[in-house]
N, CA, C and O atoms as a DFTB+ gen file, in Angstrom:
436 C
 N C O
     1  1       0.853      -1.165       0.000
     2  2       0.000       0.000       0.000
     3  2       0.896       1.224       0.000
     4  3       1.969       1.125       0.596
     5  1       0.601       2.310      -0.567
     6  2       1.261       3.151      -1.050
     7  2       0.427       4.696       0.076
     8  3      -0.625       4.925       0.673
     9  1       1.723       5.361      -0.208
    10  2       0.681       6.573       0.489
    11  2       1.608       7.364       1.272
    12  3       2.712       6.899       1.559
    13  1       1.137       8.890       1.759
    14  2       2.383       9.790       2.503
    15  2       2.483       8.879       4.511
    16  3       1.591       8.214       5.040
    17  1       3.672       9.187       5.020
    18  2       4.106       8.684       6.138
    19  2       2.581       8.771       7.082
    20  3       1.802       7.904       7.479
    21  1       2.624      10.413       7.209
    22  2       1.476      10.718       7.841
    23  2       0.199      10.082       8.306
    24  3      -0.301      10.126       9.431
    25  1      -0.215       9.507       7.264
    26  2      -1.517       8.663       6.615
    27  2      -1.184       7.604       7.144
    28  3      -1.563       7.351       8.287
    29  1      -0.171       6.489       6.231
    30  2       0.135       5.236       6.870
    31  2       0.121       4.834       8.266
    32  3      -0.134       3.717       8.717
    33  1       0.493       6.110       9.013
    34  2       1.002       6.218      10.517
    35  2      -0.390       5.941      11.191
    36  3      -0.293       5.074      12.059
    37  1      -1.346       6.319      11.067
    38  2      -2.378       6.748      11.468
    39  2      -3.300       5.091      11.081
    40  3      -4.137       4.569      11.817
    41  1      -2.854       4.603       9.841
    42  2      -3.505       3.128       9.402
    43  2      -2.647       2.061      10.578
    44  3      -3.312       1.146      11.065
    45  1      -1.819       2.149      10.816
    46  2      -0.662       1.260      11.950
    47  2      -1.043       1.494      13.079
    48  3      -1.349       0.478      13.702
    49  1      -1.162       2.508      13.655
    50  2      -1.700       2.609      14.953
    51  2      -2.844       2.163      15.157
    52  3      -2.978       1.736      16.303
    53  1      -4.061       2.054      14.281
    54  2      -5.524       2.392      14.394
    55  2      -5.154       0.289      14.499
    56  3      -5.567      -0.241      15.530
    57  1      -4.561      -0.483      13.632
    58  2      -4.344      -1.942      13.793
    59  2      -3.570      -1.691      15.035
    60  3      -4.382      -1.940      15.926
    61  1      -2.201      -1.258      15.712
    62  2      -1.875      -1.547      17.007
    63  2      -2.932      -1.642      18.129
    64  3      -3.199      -2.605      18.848
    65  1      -3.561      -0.181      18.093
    66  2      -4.826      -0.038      19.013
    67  2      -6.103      -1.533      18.747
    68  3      -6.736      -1.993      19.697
    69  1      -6.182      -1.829      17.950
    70  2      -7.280      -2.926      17.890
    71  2      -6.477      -4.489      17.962
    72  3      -7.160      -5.503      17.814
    73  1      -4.820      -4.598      18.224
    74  2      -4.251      -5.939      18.287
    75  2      -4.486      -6.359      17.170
    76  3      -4.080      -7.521      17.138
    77  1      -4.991      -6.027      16.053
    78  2      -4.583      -6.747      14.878
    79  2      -3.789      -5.931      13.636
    80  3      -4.171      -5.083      12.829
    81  1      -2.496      -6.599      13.874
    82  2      -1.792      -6.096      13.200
    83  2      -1.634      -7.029      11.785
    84  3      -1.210      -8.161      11.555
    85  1      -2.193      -5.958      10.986
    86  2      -1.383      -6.765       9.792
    87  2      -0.389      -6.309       8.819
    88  3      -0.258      -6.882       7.738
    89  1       0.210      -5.446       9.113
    90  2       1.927      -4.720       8.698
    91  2       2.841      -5.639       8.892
    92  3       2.736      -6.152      10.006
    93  1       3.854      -6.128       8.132
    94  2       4.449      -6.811       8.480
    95  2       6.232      -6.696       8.346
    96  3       7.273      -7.241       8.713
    97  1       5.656      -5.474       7.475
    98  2       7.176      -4.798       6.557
    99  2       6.441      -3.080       6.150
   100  3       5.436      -2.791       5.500
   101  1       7.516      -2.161       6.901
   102  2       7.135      -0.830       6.425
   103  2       8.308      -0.269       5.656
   104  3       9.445      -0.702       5.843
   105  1       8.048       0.663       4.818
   106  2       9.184       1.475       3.964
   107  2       8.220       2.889       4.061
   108  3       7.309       2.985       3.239
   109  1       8.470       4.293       5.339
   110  2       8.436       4.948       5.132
   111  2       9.535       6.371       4.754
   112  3      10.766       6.333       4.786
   113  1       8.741       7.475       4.432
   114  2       9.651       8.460       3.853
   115  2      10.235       9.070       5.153
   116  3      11.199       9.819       5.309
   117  1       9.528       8.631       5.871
   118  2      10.795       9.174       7.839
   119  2      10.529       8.455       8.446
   120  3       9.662       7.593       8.294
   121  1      11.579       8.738       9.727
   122  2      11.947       8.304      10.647
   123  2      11.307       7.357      11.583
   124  3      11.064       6.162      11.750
   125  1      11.051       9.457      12.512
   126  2      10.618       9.280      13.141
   127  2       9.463       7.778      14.060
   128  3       9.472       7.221      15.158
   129  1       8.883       7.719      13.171
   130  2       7.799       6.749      13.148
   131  2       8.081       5.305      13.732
   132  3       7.317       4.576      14.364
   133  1       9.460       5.087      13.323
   134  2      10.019       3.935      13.500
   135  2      10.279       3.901      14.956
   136  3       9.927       3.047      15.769
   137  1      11.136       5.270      15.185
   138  2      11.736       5.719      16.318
   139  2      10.845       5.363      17.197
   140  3      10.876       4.310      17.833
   141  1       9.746       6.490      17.302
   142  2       8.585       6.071      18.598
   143  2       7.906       4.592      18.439
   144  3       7.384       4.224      19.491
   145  1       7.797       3.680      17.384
   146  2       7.354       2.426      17.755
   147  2       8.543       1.816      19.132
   148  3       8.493       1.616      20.346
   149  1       9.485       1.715      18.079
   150  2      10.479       1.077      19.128
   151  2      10.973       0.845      20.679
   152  3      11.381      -0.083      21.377
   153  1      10.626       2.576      20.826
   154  2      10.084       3.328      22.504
   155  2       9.357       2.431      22.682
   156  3       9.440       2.349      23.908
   157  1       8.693       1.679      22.392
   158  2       7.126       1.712      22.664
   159  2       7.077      -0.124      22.418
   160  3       6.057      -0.805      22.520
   161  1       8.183      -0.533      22.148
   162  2       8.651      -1.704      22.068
   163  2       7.458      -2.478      21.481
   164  3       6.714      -3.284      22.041
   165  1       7.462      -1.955      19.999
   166  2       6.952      -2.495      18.830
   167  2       7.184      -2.824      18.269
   168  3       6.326      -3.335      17.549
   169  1       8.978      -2.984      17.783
   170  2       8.884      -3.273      16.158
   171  2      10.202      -4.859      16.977
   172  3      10.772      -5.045      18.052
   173  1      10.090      -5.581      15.676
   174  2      11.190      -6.737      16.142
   175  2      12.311      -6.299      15.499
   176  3      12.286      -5.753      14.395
   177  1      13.530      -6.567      16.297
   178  2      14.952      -6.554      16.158
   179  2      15.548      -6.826      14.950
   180  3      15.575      -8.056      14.906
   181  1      16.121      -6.319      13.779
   182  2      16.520      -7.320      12.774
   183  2      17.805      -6.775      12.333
   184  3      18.050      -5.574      12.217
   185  1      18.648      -7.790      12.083
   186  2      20.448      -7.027      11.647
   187  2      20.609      -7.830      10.451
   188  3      20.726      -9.046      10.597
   189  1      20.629      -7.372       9.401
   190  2      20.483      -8.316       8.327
   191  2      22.375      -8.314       7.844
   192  3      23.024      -7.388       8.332
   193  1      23.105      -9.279       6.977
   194  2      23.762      -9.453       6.638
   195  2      24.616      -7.938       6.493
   196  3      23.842      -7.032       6.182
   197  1      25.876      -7.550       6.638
   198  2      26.212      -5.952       6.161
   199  2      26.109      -5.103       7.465
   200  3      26.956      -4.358       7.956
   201  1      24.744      -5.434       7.936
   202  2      24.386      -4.708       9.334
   203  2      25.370      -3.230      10.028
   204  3      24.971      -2.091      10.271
   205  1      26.590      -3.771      10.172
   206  2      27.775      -3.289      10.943
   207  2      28.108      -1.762       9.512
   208  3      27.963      -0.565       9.761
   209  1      28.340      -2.069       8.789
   210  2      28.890      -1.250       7.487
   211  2      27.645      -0.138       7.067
   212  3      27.958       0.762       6.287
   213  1      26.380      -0.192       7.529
   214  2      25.758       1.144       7.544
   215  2      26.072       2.023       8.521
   216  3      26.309       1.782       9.705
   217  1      26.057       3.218       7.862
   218  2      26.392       4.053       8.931
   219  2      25.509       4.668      10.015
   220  3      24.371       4.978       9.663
   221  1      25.895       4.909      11.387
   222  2      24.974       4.658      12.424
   223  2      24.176       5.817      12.785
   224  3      23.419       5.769      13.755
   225  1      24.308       6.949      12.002
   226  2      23.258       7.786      12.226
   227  2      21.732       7.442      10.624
   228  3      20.826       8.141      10.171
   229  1      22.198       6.161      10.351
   230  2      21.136       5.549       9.210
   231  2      20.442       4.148       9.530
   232  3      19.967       3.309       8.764
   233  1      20.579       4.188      11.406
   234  2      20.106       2.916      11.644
   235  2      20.016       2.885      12.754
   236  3      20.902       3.456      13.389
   237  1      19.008       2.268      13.435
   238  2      18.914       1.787      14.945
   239  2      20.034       0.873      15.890
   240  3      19.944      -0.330      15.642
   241  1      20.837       1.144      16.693
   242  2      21.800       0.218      16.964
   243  2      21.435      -0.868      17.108
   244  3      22.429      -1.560      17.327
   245  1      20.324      -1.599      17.114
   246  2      19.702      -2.631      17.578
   247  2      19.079      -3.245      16.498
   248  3      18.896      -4.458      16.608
   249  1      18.666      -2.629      15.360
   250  2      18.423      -3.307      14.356
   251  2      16.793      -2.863      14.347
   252  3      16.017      -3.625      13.769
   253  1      16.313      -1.745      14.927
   254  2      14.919      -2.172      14.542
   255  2      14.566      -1.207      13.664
   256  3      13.379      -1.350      13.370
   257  1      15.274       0.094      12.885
   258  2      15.344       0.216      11.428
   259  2      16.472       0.476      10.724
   260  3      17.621       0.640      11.133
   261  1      15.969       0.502       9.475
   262  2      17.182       0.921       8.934
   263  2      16.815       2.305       7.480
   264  3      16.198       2.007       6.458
   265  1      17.220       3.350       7.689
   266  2      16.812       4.253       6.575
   267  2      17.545       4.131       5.462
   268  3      18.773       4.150       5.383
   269  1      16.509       3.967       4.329
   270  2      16.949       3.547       3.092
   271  2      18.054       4.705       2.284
   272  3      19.045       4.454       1.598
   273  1      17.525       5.880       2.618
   274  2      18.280       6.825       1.887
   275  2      18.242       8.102       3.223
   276  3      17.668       7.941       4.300
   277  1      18.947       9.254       2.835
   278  2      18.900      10.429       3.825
   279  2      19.177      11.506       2.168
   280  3      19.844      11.476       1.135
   281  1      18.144      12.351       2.863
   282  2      17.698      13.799       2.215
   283  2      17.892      14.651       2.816
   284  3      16.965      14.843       3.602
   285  1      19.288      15.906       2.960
   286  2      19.051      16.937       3.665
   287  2      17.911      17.863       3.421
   288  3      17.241      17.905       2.390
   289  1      17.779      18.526       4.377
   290  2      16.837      19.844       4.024
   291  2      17.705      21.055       4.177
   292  3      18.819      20.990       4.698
   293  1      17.134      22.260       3.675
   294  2      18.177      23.038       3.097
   295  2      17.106      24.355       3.190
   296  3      15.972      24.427       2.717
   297  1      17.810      25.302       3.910
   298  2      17.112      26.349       4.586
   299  2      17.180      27.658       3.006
   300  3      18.266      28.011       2.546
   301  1      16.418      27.945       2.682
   302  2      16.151      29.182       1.723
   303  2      15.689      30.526       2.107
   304  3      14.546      30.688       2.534
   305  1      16.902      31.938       1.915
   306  2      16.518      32.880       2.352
   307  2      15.872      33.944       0.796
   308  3      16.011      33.567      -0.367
   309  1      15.347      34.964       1.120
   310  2      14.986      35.968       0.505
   311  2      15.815      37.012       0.709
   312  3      15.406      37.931       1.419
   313  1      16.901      37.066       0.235
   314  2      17.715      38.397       0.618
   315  2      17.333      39.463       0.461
   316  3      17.768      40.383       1.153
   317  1      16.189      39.697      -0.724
   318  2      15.983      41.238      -0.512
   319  2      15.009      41.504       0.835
   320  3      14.471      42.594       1.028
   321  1      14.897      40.640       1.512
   322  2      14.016      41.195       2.729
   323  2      14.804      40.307       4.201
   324  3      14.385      40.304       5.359
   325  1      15.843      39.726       3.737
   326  2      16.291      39.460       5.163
   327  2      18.060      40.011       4.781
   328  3      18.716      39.585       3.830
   329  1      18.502      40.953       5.720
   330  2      20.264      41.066       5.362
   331  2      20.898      39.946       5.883
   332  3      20.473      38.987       6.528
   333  1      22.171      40.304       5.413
   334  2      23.081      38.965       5.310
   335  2      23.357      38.629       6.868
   336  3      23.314      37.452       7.224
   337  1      23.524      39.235       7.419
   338  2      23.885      38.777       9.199
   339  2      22.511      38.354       9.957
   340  3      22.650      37.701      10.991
   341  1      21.529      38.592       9.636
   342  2      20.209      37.818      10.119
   343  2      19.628      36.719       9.367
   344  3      18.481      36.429       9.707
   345  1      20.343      35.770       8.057
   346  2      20.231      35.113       7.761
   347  2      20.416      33.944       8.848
   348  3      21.395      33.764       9.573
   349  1      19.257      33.212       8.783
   350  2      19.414      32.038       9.789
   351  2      20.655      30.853       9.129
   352  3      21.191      30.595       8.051
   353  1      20.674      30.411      10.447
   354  2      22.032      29.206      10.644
   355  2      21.703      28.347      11.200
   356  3      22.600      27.557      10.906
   357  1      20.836      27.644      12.055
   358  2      19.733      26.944      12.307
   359  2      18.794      27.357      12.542
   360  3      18.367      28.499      12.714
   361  1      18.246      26.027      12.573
   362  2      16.922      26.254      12.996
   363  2      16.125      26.444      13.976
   364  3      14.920      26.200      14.038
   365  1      16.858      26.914      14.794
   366  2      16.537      27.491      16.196
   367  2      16.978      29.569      16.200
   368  3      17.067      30.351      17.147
   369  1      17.123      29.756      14.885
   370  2      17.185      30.723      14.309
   371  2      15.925      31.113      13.759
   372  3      15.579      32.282      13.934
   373  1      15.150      30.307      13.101
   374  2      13.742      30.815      12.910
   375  2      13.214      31.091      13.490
   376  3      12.371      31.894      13.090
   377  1      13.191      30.656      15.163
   378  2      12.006      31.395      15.720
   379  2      12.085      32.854      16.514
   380  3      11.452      33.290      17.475
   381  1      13.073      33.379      15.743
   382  2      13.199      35.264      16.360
   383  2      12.068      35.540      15.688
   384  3      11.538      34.891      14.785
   385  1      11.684      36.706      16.270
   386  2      10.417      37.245      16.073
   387  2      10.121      37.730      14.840
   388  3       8.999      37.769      14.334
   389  1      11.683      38.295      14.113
   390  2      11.411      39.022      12.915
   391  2      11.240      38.072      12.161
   392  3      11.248      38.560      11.031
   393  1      11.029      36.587      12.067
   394  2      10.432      35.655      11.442
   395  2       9.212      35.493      11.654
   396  3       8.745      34.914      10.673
   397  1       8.457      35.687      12.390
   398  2       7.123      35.633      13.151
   399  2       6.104      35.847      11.925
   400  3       5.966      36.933      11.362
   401  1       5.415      34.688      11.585
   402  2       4.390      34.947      10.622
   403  2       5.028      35.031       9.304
   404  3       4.222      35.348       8.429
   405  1       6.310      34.831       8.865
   406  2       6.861      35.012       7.261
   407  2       7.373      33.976       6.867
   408  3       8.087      34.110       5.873
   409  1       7.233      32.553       7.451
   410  2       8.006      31.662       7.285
   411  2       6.913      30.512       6.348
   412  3       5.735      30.280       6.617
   413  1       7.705      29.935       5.234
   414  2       7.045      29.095       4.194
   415  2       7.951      27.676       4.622
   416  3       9.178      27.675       4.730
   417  1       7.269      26.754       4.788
   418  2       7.604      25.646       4.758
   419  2       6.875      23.883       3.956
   420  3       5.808      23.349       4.255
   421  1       7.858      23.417       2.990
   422  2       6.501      22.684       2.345
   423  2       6.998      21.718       2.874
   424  3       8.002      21.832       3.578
   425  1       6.359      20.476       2.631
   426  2       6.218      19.012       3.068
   427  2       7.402      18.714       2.943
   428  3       8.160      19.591       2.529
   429  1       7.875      17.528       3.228
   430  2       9.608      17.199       3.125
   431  2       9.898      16.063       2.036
   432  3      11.055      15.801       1.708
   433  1       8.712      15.352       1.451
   434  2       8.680      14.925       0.239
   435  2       8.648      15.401      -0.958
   436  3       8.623      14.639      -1.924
């Protein structure tokens, strides 16, 4: 079944909450998702052949995912309305005020 993380997330839980799970293999576009099952000591352990040779900010130390690919995201300014020294540098830079209400952000797919 095909479809954005969001959505799927929401079809997995709604089977966790009722004990019938029938997921048996997920491939989403993040993380996260994986992350909080695992908390939550949901997903089973798996280290497949190679295991060791991914790199470990692309995998659970334990094996319970593994991300297929990594996509940075990449911050875009408007220079004619922001100068060069208030250009943000993280993202804990967006939330000054003179950002307040001007900020565009689209989906990460």
């Amino acid at each position: 079944m095909g479809g954005f993380s969001n959505v799927l997330n929401a079809k997995v839980e709604e089977q966790l909450n009722a004990n019938k799970v029938e997921t048996d293999l997920l491939i989403f576009q993040t993380v996260q998702d994986f992350v909080s099952w695992n908390k939550r000591g949901l997903l089973l352990h798996f280290k497949p052949e190679g295991f060791e040779t991914i790199r470990a900010g692309a995998k659970d130390k334990d094996g319970a995912w593994i991300a297929m690919n990594t996509n940075p995201l990449f911050y875009g300014t408007n220079t004619e309305h922001v100068m060069l020294d208030d250009v943000p540098r993280s993202a804990l830079d967006f939330l000054k005020l003179q950002f307040k209400g001007k900020l565009i952000s689209a989906y990460p797919a």
